[in-house]
C-alpha positions, 0 to 999 in steps of 0.5 A, a space after each residue: 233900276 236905274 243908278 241913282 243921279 244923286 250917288 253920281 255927284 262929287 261927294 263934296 255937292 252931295 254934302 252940301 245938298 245932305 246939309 241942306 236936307 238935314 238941318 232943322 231951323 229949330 231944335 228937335 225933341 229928344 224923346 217920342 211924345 213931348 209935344 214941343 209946340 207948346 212951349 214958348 216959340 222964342 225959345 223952342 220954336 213954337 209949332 215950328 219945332 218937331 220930333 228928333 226922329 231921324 229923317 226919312 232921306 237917311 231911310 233911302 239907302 245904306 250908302 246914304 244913310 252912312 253918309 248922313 246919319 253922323 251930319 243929322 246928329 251934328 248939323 241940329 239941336 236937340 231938346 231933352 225936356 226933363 222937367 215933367 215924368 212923361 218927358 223926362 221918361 222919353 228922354 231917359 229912353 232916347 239916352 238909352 237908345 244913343 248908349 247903344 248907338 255910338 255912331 250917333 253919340 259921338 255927332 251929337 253936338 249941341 243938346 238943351 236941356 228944359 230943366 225942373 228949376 226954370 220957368 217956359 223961358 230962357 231961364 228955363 233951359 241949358 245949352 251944352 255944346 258935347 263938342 268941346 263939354 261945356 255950357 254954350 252961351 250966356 249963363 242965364 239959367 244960372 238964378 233959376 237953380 237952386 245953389 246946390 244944384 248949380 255947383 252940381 251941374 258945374 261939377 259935372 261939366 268941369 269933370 269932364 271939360 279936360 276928359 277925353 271926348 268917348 262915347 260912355 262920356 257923352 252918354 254919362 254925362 247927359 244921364 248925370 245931367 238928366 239925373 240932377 236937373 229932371 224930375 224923378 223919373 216914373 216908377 213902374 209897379 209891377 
């Protein structure tokens, strides 16, 4: 077999190609099934819009895999839909996966969260840069929640504004969030 051209490049040109190959133009779908084409293309991107599954250039090798799990994860949005059980489900699972993956928690820097409260517009949704621990952007999702709930969310995210950024904090604190703007989740009868 022989050596791989790209393994050969400057690590610096090697990035900047990962880089393209990675990001998305529009947020992924945190979660297996929810179908994200469905909802309004201004603010999901439409058909546009995929699966947060990792890509298949993080399938070709170890060494290139190390060099573009983290970038995957930092380079694009992801989109926890927690406003019907089946999405809320599929969320709960993929936090589930990322608590026992902190190579992938600690590059997660941009989430939305499709809460209960909003409607399939902007309203609808929360943008949270993990980076720095706080809502991104304009608060116009601020009337489409219930007082309560809002002094909540505030809550959770001036907690740990000052916390230190650690993998159990980024993994909590989207579980607190899911918990608060989610539906209930399923239950499961045995």
């Amino acid at each position: 077999m022989a050596p791989s051209r790209l393994l050969a490049l400057p690590a610096e040109l090697r990035n900047e190609i990962f880089e393209y190959a990675l990001q998305e133009e529009y947020p992924l779908g945190a979660g297996a099934s929810y179908n994200l084409s469905t909802l309004a293309p201004k603010v999901f991107g439409g058909d546009a819009a995929k699966q947060g599954t990792q890509p298949p250039l993080l399938q070709v090798s170890r060494q290139i895999r190390r060099e573009t799990l983290a970038l995957f994860y930092q380079l694009n949005t992801f989109i926890m839909a927690v406003h019907y059980r089946k999405a809320r489900a599929e969320v709960d699972r993929w936090i589930d996966y990322i608590s026992t993956q902190s190579n992938i928690s600690m590059h997660l820097k941009n989430v939305t969260i499709k809460h209960r409260f909003g409607i399939l517009d902007f309203r609808g949704t929360i943008d949270l840069d993990l980076e720095k621990f706080m809502i991104a952007g304009p608060k116009l999702w601020y009337n489409s929640i219930p007082p309560l709930i809002r002094k909540e969310v505030e809550s959770i995210i001036d907690e740990v504004h000052e916390a230190e950024r650690t993998h159990e904090t980024i993994v909590e604190t989207l579980r607190r969030l899911v918990d608060v703007l989610g539906v209930d989740p399923p239950t499961i009868t045995p």
